[in-house]
C-alpha positions in Angstrom: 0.0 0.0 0.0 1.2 4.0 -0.4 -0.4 4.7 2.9 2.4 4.5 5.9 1.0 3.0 9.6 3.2 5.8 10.9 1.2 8.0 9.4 -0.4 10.9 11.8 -3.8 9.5 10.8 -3.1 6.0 11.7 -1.3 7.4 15.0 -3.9 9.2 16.1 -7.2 6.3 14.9 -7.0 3.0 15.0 -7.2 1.9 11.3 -6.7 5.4 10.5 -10.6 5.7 9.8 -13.9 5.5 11.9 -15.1 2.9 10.1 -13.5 0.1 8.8 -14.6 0.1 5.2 -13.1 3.2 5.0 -9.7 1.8 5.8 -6.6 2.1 3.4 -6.9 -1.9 3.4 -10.1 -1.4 1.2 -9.0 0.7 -1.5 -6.1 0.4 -4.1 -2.7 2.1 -4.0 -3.5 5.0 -6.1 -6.9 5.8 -4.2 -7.4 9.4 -2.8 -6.5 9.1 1.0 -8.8 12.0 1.7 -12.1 13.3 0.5 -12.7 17.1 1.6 -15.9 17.9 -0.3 -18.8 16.7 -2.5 -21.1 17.8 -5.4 -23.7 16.0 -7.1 -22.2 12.7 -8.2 -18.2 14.0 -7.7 -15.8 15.0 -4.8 -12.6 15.9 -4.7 -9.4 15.2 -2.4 -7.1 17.0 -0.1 -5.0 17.8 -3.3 -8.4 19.3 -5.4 -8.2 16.2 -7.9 -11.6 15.5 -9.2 -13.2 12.1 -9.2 -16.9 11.0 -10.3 -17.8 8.7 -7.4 -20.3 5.9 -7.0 -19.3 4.7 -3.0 -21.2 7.6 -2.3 -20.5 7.9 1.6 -21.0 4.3 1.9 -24.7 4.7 0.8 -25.2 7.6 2.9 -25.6 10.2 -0.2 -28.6 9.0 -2.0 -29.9 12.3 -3.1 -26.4 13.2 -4.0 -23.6 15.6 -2.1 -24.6 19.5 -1.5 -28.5 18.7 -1.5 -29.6 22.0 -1.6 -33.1 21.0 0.2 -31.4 19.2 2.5 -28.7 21.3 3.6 -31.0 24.5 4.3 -33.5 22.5 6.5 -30.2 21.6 8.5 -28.8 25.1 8.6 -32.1 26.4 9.3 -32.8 23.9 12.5 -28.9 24.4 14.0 -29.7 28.4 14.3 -33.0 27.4 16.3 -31.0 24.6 18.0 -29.5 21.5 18.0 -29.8 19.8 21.4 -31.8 20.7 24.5 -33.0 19.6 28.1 -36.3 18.3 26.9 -37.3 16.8 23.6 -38.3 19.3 20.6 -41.1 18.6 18.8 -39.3 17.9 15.4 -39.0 14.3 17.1 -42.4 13.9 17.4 -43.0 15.1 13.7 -40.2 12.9 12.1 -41.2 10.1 14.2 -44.7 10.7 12.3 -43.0 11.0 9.0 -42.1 7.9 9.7 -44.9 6.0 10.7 -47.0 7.7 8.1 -44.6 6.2 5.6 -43.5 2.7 6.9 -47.0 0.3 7.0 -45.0 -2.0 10.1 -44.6 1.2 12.2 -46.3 2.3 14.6 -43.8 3.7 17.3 -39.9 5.1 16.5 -36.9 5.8 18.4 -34.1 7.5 16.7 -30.0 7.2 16.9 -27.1 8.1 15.5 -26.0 4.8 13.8 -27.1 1.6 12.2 -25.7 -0.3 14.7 -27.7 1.3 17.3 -30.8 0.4 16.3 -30.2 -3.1 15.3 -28.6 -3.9 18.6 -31.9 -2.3 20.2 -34.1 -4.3 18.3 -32.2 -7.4 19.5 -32.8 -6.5 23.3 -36.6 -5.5 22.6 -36.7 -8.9 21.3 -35.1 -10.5 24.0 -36.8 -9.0 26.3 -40.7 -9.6 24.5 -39.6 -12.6 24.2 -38.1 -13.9 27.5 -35.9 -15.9 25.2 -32.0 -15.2 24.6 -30.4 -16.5 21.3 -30.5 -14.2 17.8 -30.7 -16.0 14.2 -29.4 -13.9 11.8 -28.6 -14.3 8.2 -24.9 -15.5 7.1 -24.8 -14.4 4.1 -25.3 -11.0 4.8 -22.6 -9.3 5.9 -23.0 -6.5 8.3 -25.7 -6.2 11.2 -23.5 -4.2 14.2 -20.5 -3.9 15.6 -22.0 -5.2 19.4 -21.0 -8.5 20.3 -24.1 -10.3 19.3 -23.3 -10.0 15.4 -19.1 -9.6 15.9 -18.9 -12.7 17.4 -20.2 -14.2 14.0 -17.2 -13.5 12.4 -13.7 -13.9 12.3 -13.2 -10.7 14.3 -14.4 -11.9 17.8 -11.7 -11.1 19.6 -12.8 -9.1 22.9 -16.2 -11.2 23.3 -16.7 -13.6 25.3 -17.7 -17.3 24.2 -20.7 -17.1 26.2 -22.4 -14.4 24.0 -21.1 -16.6 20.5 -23.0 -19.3 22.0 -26.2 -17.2 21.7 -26.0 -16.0 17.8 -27.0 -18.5 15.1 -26.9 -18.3 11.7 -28.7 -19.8 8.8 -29.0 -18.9 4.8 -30.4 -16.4 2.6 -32.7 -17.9 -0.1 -33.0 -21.5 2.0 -35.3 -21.4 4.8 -34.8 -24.8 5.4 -31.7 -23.7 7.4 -33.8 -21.6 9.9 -36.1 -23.9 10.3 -33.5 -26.1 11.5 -32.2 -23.7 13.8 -35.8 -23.5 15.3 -35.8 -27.1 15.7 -32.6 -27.5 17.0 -33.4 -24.7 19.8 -36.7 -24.9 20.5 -38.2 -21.8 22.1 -35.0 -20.4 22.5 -34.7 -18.0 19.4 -35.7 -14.8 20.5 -35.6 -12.6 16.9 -34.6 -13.4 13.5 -32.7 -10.3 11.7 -31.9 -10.2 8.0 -32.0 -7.9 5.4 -34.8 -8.5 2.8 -31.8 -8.3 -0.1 -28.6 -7.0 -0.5 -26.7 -8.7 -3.5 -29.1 -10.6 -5.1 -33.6 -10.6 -5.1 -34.9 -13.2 -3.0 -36.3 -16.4 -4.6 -40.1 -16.6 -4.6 -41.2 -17.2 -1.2 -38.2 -17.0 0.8 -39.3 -13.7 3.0 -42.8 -14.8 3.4 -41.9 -18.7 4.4 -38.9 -16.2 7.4 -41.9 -14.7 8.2 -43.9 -17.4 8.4 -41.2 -19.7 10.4 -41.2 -16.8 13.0 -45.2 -16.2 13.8 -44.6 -20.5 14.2 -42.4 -20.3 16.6 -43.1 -17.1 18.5 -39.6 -15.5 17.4 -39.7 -11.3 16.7 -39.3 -10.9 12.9 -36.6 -8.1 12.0 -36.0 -6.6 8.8 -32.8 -4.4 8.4 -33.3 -2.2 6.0 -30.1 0.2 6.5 -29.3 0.0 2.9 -32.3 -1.0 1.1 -34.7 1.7 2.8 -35.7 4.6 0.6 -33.6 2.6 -2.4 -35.9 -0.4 -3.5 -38.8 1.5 -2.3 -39.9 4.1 -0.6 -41.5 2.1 1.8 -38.8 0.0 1.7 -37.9 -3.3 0.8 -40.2 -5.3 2.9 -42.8 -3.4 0.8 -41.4 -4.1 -2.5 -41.4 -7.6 -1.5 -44.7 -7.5 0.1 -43.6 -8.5 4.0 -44.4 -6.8 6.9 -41.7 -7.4 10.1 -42.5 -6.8 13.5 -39.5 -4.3 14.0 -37.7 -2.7 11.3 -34.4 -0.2 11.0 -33.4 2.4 8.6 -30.1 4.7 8.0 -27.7 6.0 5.7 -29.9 7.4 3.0 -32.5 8.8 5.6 -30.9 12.0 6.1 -28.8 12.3 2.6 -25.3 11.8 5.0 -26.1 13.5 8.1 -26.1 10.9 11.1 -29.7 9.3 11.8 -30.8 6.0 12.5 -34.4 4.6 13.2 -35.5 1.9 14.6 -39.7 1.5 14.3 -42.4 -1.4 14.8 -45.0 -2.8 16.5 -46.5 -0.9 19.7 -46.8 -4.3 21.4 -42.8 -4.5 21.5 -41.7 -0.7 20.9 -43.4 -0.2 24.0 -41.6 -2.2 26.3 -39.0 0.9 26.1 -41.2 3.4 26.9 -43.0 4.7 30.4 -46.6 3.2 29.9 -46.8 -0.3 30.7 -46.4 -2.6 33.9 -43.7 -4.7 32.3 -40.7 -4.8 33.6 -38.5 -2.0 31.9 -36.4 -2.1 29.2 -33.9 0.9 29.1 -33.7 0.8 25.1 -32.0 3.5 23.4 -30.5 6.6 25.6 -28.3 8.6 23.7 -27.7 12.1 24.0 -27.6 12.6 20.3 -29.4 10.4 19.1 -32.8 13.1 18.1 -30.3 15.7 17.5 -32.5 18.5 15.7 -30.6 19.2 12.6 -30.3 15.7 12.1 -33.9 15.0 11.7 -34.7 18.4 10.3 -32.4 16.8 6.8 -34.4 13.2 7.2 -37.9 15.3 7.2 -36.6 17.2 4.1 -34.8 14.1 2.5 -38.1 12.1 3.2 -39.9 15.2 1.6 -38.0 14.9 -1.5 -38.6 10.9 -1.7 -42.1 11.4 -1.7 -42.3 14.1 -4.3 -39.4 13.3 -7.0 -38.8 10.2 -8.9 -36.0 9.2 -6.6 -36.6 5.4 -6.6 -37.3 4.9 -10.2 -34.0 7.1 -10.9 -31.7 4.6 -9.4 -33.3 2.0 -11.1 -32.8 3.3 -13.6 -29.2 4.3 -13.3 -28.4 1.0 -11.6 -29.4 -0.7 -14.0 -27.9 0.9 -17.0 -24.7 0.3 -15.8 -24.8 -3.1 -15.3 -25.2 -3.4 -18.4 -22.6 -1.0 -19.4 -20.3 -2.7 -17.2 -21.4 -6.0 -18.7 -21.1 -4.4 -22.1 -17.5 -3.4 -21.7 -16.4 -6.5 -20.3 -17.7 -8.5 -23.4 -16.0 -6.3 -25.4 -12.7 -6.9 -23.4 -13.4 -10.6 -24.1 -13.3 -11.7 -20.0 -16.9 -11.7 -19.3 -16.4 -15.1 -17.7 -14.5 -13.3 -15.3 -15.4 -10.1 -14.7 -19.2 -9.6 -13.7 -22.1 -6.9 -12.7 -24.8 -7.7 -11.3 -27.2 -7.7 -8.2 -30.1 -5.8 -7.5 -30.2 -3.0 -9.9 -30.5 -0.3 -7.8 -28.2 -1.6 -5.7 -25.8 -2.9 -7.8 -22.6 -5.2 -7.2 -19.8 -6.7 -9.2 -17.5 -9.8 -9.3 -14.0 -10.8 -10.3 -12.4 -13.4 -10.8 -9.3 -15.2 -11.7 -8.3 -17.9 -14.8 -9.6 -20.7 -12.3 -13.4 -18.7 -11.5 -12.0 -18.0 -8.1 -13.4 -14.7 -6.7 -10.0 -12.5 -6.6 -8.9 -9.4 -4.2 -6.1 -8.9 -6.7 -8.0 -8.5 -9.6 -10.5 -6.5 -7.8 -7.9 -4.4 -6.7 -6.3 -3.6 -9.9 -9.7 -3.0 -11.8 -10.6 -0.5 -8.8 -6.5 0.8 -9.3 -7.4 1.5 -13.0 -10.7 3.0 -12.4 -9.1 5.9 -10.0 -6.3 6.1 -12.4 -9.4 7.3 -14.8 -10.7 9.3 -12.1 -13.4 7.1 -10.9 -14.0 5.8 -7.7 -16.1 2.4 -7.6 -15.7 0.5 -4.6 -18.7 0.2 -4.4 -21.9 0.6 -7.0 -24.4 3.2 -5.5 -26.8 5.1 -8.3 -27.8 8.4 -6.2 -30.0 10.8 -7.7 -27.4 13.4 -8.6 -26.0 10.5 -11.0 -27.1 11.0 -14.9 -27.0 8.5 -17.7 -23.6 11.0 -18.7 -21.9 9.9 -15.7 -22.4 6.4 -16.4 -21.0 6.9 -20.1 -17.9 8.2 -18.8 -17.7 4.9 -16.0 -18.5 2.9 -18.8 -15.6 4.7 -21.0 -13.2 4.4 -18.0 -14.3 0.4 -17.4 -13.7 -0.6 -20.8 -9.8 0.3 -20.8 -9.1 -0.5 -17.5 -10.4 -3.9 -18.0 -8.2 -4.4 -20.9 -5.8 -4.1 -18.1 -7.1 -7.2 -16.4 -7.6 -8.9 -19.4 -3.6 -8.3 -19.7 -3.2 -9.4 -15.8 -5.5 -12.8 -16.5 -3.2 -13.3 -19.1 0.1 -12.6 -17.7 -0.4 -12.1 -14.0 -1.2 -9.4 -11.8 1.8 -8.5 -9.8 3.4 -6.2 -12.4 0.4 -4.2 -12.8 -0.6 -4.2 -9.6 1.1 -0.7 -7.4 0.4 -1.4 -4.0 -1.0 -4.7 -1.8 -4.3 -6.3 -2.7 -7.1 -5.3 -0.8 -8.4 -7.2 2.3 -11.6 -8.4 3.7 -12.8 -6.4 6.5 -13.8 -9.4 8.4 -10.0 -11.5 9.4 -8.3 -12.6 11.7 -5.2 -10.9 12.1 -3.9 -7.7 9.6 
């Protein structure tokens, strides 16, 4: 890699970013190591170099960077006030917003990250349920960074083998593997947590049979939408699959990058967190920030603009033509064995892979190397609104020769093409 560990940033943060698939071990050699500001579809880096970019803040930036709309309902809500003693009433009015929107809804708390909220609808499951073990989808591959979905992975270290022993996992698009799980702990599952879809649609029936598997056995049905809400649908993707969970949460996109997270569902559970029942309490989410007023002031207008612009059908739209742009180019570099787009369309993902069909890091890392060297930055695929059928000409422009680079590196190898290390996954062992 060109980034040094003895770097000021990686002396002062641990993995030199806040969150890991940030990190330098994610991006090529030649990536930009900072972004400093956004506009539309592009941003630019400490050094002012330009690049059209599709990670988008992670999926944070759905209406696009600088959202006028957005922005002003920010500014306008940080002169009146961020934070006070007692709640203001722009809680109660997004918190309707929401509820209005989402048919599952019927109470919301809000937070500052995805993480928060999923963890929270874990303990409100737990605790509805008097039951302590989670089933949650393997094939998915990021719920939280609490223990209950860490200690899934290869990174567990820091938590304790009693709280492993209470996460199961099972597989998306084979329900026959939860329903094991359910047999094989019988009333012991508390929740099950998945997203509807992230790289590919769900076969016909999968959802509804989850669904079905939990009203069975009394287990708290959980749909994470933190990517796919206001994206598939704007009711989300338990809409556009025709599902209705009994807790739900939502992020990134919600406030077009600034930090809110939601976590809505049933009164029956939601209300176990609250002050007006004779349960015994459940002290859910308490965070100082977590309503901050500016914050929800960009959801209401981000929501606003969802509802009244073709924002949905856009990233179709988008998504979709370049996949097959992508698809197009890599024909026409004769390697579409090995290099592939696809996944949901507005959601899009891609695939490389070696002489042998292996999936490859390396020739990942040297398509995304070429891409920036074209001024392009495609980690990931994520159509936004600000992104025009132009912008996808000039990735598809930028795609076509840098594939003829891996078409030279199937051919002859990688390493003398390659600048820097390969990228890594985020989930190992040991660096």
């Amino acid at each position: 890699m060109s980034y040094s560990k003895n770097s000021l940033t990686h002396r002062l943060i641990p993995g030199g970013s806040h969150t890991y698939s940030k990190g330098d071990d994610q991006f090529p050699a030649n990536a930009p190591r900072y972004l400093e500001r956004g506009d539309g579809a592009y941003v630019w880096d400490n050094q002012d170099n330009m690049f059209l970019d599709w990670t988008m803040g992670l999926r944070t930036m759905t209406l696009g960077y600088g959202h006028k709309g957005v922005i002003e309902a920010a500014i306008d809500q940080m002169w009146k006030g961020s934070n006070f003693g007692r709640p203001s009433y722009i809680e109660t009015e997004t918190a309707q917003d929401i509820v209005d929107l989402i048919p599952c809804a019927d109470m919301v708390k809000f937070a500052k990250n995805g993480s928060s909220v999923t963890s929270a609808a874990v303990k409100l499951a737990r605790a509805y349920t008097g039951r302590d073990k989670v089933a949650m989808c393997k094939d998915q591959p990021f719920f939280s960074y609490d223990d209950w979905f860490i200690g899934t992975t290869p990174c567990d270290n820091g938590i304790p083998m009693t709280e492993r022993g209470l996460s199961l996992t099972f597989r998306y698009n084979d329900a026959s593997t939860l329903e094991k799980l359910f047999s094989d702990n019988p009333g012991e599952i508390a929740c099950v947590i998945l997203e509807a879809a992230a790289t590919a649609h769900p076969v016909e029936g999968f959802l509804q049979q989850i669904q079905a598997l939990c009203n069975k056995n009394g287990a708290v049905f959980i749909i994470d939408e933190m990517i796919s809400g206001f994206r598939w649908h704007l009711q989300g993707a338990q809409t556009y699959y025709g599902i209705q969970p009994d807790l739900t949460t939502f992020g990134k996109g919600i406030a077009n990058g600034f930090s809110v997270s939601a976590l809505a569902g049933k009164r029956e559970i939601m209300q176990l967190g609250g002050l007006d029942h004779d349960a015994k309490r459940v002290f859910l989410i308490s965070t100082t920030h977590g309503a901050e007023n500016h914050g929800l002031a960009a959801a209401r207008a981000a929501i606003k603009v969802y509802r009244e612009e073709p924002v949905i059908e856009h990233l179709w739209k988008i998504g979709k033509a370049l996949v097959d742009g992508l698809n197009e180019a890599a024909r026409n570099a004769g390697i579409s064995e090995y290099f592939k787009a696809g996944g949901v369309e507005c959601s899009p993902t891609f695939s490389c892979s070696d002489k042998d069909g292996a999936v490859s890091l390396p020739l990942r890392t040297l398509f995304l190397q070429e891409m920036v060297r074209r001024g392009v930055l495609i980690n990931y695929m994520v159509p936004s609104y600000a992104h025009q059928i132009s912008d996808v000409d000039r990735t598809i422009q930028a795609a076509s020769e840098s594939l003829v680079v891996y078409a030279q590196a199937l051919d002859k190898g990688y390493e003398k093409l390659l600048e820097g290390d390969s990228i890594k996954p985020v989930f190992r062992p040991y660096n």
